[in-house]
C-alpha positions as CSV (number, residue, x, y, z in Angstrom):
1,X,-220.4,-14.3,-33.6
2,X,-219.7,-17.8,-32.0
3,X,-217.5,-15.5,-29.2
4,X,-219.9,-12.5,-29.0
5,X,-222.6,-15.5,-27.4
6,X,-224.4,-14.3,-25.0
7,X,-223.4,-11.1,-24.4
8,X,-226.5,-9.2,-26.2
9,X,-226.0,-6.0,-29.1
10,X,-225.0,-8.7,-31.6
11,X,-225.0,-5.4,-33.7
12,X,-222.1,-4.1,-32.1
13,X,-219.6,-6.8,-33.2
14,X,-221.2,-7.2,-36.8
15,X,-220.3,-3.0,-36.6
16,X,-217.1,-3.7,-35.3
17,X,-215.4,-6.0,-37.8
18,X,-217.3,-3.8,-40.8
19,X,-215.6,-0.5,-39.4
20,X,-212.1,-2.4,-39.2
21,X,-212.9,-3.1,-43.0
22,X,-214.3,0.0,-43.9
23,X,-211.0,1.5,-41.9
24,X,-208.5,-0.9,-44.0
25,X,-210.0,-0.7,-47.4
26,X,-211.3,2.9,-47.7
27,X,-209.2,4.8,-45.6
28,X,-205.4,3.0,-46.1
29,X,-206.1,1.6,-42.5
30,X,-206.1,5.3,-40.8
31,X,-208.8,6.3,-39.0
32,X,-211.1,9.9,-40.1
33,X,-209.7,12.4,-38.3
34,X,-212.8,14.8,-38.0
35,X,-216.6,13.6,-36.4
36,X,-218.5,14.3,-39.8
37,X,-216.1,11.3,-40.9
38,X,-215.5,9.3,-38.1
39,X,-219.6,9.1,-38.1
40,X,-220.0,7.9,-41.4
41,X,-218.3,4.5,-40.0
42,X,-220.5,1.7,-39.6
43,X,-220.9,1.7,-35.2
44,X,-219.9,5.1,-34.9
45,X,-222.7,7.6,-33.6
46,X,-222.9,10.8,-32.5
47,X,-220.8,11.0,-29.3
48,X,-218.4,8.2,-30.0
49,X,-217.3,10.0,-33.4
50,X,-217.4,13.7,-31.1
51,X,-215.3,11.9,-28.3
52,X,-212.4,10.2,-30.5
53,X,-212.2,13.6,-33.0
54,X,-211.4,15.7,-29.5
55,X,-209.4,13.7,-27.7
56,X,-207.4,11.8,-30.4
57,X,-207.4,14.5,-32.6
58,X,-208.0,17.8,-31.2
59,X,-210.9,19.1,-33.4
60,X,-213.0,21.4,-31.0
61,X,-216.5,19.5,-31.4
62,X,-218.6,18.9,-28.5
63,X,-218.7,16.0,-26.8
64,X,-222.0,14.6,-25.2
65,X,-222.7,12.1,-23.3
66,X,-225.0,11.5,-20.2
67,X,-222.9,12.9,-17.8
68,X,-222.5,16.2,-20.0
69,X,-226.4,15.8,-20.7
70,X,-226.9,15.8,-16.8
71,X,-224.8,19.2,-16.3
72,X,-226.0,21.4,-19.2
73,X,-229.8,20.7,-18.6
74,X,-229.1,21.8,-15.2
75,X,-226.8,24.7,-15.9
76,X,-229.3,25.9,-18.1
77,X,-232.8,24.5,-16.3
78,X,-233.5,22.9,-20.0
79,X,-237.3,21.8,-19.5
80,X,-237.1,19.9,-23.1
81,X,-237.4,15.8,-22.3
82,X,-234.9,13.5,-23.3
83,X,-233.7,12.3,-26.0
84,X,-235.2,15.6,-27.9
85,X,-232.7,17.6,-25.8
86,X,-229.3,16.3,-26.7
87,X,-229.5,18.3,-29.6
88,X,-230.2,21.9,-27.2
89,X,-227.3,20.2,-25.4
90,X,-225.1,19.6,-28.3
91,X,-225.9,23.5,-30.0
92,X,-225.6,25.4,-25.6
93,X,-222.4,23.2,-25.4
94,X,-220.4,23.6,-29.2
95,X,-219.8,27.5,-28.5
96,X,-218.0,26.9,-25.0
97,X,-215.6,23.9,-26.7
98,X,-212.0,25.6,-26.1
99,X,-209.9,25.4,-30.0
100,X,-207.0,24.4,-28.1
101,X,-208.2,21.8,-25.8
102,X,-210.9,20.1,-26.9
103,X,-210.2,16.9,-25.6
104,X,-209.2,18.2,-22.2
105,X,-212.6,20.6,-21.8
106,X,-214.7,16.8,-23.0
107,X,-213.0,14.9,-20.1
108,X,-213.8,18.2,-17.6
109,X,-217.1,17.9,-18.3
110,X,-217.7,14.0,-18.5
111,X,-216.0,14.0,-14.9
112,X,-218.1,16.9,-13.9
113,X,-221.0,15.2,-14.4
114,X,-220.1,11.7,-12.9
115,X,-218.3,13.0,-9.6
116,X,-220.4,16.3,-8.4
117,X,-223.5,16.8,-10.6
118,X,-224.1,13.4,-9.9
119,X,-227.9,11.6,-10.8
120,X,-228.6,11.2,-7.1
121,X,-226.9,13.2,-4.4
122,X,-225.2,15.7,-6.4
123,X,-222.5,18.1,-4.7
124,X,-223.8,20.8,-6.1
125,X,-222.0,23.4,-3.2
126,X,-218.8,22.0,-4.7
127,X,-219.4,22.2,-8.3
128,X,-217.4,25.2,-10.3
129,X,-220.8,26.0,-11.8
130,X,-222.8,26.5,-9.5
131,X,-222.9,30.7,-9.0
132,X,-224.8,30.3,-12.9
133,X,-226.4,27.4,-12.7
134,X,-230.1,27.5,-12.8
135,X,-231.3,24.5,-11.2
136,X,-228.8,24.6,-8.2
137,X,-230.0,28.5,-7.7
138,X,-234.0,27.0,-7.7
139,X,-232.6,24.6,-6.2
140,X,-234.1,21.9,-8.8
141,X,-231.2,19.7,-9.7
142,X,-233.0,16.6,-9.5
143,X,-235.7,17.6,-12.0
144,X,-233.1,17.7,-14.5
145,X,-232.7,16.2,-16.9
146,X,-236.5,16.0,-18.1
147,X,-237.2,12.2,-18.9
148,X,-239.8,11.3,-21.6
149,X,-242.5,9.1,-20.0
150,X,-241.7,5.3,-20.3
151,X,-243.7,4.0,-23.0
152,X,-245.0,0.5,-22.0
153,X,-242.9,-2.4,-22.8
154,X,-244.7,-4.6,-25.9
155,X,-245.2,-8.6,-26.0
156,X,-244.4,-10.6,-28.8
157,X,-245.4,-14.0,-29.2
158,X,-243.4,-16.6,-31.3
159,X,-242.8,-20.2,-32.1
160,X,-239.8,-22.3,-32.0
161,X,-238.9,-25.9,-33.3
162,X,-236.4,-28.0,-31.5
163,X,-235.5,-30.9,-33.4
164,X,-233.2,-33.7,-31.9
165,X,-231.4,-36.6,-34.0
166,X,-231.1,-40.1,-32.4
167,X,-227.2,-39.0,-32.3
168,X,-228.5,-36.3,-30.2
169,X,-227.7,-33.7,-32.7
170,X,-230.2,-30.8,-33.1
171,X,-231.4,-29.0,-35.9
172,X,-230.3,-25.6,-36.0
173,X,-230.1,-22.4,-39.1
174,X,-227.9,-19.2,-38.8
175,X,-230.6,-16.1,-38.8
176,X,-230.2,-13.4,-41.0
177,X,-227.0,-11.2,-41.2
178,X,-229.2,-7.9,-40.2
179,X,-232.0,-7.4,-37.6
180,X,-232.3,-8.1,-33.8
181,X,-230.0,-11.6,-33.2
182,X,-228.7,-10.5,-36.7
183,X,-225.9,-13.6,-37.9
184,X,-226.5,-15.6,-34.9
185,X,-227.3,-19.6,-34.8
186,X,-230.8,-19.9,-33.7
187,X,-233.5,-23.5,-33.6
188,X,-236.1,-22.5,-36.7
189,X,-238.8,-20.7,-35.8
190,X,-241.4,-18.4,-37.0
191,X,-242.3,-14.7,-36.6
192,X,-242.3,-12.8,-33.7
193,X,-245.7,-10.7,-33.6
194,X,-247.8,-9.1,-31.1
195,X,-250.7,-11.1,-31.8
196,X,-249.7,-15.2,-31.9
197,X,-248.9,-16.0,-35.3
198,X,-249.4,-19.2,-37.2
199,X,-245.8,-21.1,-37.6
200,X,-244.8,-24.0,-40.0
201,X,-242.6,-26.4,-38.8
202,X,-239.2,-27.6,-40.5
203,X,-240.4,-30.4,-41.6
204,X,-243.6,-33.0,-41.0
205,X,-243.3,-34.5,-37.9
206,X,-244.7,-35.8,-34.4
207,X,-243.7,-32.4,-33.1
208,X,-244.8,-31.8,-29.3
209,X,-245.5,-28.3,-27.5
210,X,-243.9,-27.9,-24.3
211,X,-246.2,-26.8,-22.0
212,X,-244.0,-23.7,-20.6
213,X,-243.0,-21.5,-23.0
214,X,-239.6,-20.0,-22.9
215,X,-239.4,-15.9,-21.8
216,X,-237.4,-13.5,-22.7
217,X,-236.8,-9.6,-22.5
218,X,-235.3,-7.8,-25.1
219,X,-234.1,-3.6,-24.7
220,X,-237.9,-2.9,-26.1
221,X,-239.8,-6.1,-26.5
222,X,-241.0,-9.3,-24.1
223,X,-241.2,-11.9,-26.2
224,X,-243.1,-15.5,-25.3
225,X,-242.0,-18.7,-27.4
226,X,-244.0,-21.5,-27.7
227,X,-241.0,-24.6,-28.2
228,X,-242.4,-27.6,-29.9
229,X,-239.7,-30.7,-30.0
230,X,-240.0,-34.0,-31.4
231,X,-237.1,-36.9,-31.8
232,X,-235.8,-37.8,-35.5
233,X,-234.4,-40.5,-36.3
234,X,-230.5,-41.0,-37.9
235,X,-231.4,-40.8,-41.6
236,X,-233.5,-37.5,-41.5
237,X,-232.1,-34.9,-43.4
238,X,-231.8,-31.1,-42.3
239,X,-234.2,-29.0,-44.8
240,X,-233.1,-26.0,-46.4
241,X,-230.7,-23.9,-45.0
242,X,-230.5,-25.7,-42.0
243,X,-228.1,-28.4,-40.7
244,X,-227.4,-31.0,-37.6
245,X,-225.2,-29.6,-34.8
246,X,-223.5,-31.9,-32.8
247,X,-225.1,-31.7,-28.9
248,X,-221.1,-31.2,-28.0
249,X,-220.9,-28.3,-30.4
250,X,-223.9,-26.3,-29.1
251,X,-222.0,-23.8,-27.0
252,X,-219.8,-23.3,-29.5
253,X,-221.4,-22.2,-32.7
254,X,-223.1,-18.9,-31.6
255,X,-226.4,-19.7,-29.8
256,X,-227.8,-16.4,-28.4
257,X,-229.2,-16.4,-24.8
258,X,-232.7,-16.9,-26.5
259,X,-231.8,-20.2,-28.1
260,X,-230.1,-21.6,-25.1
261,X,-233.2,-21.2,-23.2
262,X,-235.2,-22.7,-26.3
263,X,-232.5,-26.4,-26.0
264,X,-232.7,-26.0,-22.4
265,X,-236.4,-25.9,-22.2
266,X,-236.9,-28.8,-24.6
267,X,-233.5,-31.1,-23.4
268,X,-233.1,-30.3,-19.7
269,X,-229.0,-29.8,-18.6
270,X,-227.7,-30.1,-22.5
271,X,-226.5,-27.2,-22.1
272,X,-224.1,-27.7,-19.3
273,X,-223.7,-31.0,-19.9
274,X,-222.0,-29.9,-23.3
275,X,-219.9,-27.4,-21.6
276,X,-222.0,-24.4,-22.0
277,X,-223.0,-22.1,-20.1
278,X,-225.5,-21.7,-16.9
């Protein structure tokens, strides 16, 4: 988690080293060969189980991604708003999936879509499809595909707790291994809710609230933190499940972007002082 820092969907490399178990100790360290089971691995969905049954192992699935989303609700005008219309996709598409070239007839269409039915721009007077497709004949391609109106993004408010030791070691906890920021090192906080919620601190102290609070946007949430800080001296002891990293050690133990901005906002330059990043 330490290397995955940064870099946001903290899911995806929990998922990753539980489908290389899963792989080694229930399936003699060969992959599924068909999508039913390749989806029943942990990080494996719909289209990345479709996409390595046909073109690692020629099962004759369909394969849909945006760019084959893009084509088919074009080809066939399909008025039904995404996401509810992968599945018209997926059922108008599995018919037309060759038995002998699977893989070949998913890569056709993923480089239909993102070379000639393009989302801006699209050459549709090029495109092998066009004589039957219904939007290019209206001459609608751009209303396709439908989009679901963008629901407002929510705010969340929140509280976190920076505490520094006279060493200058700060008081951090790992976070739960499931959930947003899931086995990540975080500074202790509270709840994240819409409405500002009450928050304990670690422990009793002279704790200060910074008058900015730290931003940040998650895929479907803005969430405000208020950081309160306070200095400890050498002798106080980390509560609970929490424990004193070394300022030298912050970049190194897995603080999400979040967290860095939390240290940053309460100790100025620690950050890259310690090595860490910008």
């Amino acid at each position: 988690m330490a290397a995955w820092a940064g870099l946001g969907y903290y899911s995806r490399a929990r998922n990753l080293i539980a489908c290389a178990r899963t792989v080694g100790g229930d399936h003699g360290g060969t992959f599924p060969e068909t999508a039913q089971d390749l989806a029943a691995l942990p990080g494996i969905g719909a289209y990345t189980s479709a996409a390595i049954a046909a073109l690692a192992f020629d099962e004759p699935v369909a394969v849909v991604d945006g760019n084959v989303e893009r084509v088919m609700t074009r080809w066939l005008a399909i008025a039904d708003p995404m996401p509810a219309a992968k599945e018209i996709v997926r059922s108008a598409l599995s018919p037309m999936v060759p038995p002998d070239r699977p893989g070949e007839f998913a890569e056709a269409m993923m480089d239909l879509g993102a070379t000639i039915c393009t989302p801006k721009n699209p050459a549709s007077s090029l495109c092998p499809l066009n004589e039957d497709c219904r939007a290019f004949s209206a001459g609608t391609p751009l209303a396709f595909p439908v989009k679901a109106p963008k629901k407002p993004r929510p705010t969340r408010h929140g509280s976190a707790f920076l505490a520094r030791r006279a060493d200058g070691a700060v008081l951090v906890r790992r976070r739960p291994p499931k959930g947003l920021l899931g086995g990540m090192v975080e500074i202790p906080g509270g709840a994240w809710a819409e409405l500002e919620p009450e928050a304990a601190p670690p422990f009793k102290a002279d704790w200060q609230c910074l008058p900015q609070k730290v931003e940040h946007v998650f895929t479907h949430f803005r969430l405000l933190l208020n950081v309160h800080a306070t200095d400890c001296n050498q002798e106080t002891p980390a509560p609970g499940d929490c424990w004193w990293a070394a300022a030298g050690d912050l970049p190194e133990i897995g603080l999400p972007s979040l967290m860095a901005k939390v240290v940053e906002a309460a100790l100025p330059g620690i950050m890259r002082k310690s090595g860490g990043r910008n």
